[in-house]
C-alpha positions in Angstrom: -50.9 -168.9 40.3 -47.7 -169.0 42.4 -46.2 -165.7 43.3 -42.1 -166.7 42.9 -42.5 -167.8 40.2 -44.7 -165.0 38.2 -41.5 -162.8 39.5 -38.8 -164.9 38.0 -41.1 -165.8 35.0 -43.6 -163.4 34.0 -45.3 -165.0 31.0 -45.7 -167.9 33.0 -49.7 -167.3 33.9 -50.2 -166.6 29.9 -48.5 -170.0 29.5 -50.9 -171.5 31.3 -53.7 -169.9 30.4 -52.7 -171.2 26.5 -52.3 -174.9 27.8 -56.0 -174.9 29.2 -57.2 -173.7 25.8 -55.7 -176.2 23.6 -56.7 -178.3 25.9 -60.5 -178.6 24.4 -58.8 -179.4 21.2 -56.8 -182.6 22.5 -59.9 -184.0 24.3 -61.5 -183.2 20.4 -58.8 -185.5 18.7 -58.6 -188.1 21.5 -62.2 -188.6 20.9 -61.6 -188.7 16.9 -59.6 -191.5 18.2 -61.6 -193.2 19.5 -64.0 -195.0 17.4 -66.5 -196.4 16.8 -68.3 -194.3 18.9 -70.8 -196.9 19.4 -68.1 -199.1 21.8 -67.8 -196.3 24.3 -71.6 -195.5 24.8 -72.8 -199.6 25.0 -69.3 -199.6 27.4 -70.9 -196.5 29.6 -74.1 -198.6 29.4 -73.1 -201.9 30.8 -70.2 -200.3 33.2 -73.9 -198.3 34.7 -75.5 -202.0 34.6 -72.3 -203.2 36.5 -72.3 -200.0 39.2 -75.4 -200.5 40.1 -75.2 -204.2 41.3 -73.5 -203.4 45.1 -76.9 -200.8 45.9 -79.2 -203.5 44.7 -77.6 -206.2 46.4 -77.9 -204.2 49.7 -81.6 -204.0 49.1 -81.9 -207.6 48.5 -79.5 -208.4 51.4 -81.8 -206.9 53.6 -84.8 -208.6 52.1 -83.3 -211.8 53.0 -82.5 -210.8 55.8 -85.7 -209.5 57.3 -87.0 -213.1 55.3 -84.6 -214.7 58.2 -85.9 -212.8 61.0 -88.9 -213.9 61.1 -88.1 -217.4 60.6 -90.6 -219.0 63.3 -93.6 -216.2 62.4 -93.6 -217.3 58.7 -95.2 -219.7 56.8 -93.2 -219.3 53.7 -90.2 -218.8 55.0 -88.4 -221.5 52.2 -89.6 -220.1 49.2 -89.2 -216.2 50.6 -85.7 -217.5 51.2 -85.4 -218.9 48.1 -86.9 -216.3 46.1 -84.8 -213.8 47.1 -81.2 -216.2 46.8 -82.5 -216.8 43.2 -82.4 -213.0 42.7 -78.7 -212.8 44.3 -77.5 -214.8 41.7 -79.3 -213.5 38.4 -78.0 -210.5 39.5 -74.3 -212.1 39.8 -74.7 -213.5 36.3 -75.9 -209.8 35.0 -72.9 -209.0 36.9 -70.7 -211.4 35.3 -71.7 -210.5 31.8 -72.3 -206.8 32.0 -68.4 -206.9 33.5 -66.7 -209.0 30.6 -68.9 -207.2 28.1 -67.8 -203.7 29.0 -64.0 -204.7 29.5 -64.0 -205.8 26.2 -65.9 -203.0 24.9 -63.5 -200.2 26.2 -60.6 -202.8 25.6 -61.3 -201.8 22.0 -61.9 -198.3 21.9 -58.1 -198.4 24.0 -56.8 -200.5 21.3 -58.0 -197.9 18.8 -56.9 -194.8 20.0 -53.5 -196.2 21.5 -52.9 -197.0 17.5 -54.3 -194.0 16.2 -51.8 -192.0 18.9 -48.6 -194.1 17.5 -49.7 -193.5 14.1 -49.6 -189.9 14.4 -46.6 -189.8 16.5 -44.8 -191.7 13.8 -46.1 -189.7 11.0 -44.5 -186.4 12.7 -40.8 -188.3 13.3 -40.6 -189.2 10.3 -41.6 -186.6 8.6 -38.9 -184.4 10.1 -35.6 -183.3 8.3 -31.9 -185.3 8.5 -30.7 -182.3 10.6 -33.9 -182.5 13.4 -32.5 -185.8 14.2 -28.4 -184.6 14.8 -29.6 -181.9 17.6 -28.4 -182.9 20.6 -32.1 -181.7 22.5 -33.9 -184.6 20.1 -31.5 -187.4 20.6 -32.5 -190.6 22.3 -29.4 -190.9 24.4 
């Protein structure tokens, strides 16, 4: 921790060291939050689906290219060429679809604990006395 200011605040350090265990128990409730659990694990499934589109289109880049290098040496060179364009764009459609399908899928689960947040935060203001509301520290203004 920083020196100047363990001097002029001494249970700073101990401060700290309370934050970073309650933090485990916010991570616990945001992920009471968010639910159903299902949404976030086929959303980490089709945002993996989506990540690894750019590695394989490097591999199949370089397929069609070497397919264009040796454009006078083969016989096949229009169906190679075609093969591999065919596979460029199944993979922008699984692309396409993996994309939109994960969006919408953590759109959700954002939707869900965003409410769950402002229903808590609610709860605990109005559940507070006439008198926590007059203090000048809680007022809006």
């Amino acid at each position: 921790m920083l020196k100047a200011d363990e001097k002029e605040n001494p249970g700073l350090e101990e401060e700290f060291n309370e934050e970073l265990k309650n933090a485990k128990t916010r991570t616990s409730r945001l992920l009471k939050l968010s639910t159903p659990i299902v949404n976030v694990l086929f959303g980490f499934l089709f945002a993996t689906i989506m990540g690894m589109g750019f590695p394989l289109l490097g591999w199949i880049f370089m397929e069609q290219i070497f397919v264009m290098y040796t454009y006078g040496f083969n016989e096949n060179f229009r169906e190679d060429s075609n093969f591999w364009c065919l596979i460029i764009f199944i993979i922008a459609l699984v692309e396409f679809v993996s994309s939109a399908i994960s969006k919408s899928l953590f759109g959700a689960v954002t939707e869900n604990i965003t409410k769950g947040i402002r229903e808590i935060s609610y709860r605990g203001i109005l559940s507070k006395d006439m008198g926590w509301f007059d203090d000048h520290e809680n007022s809006s203004g």
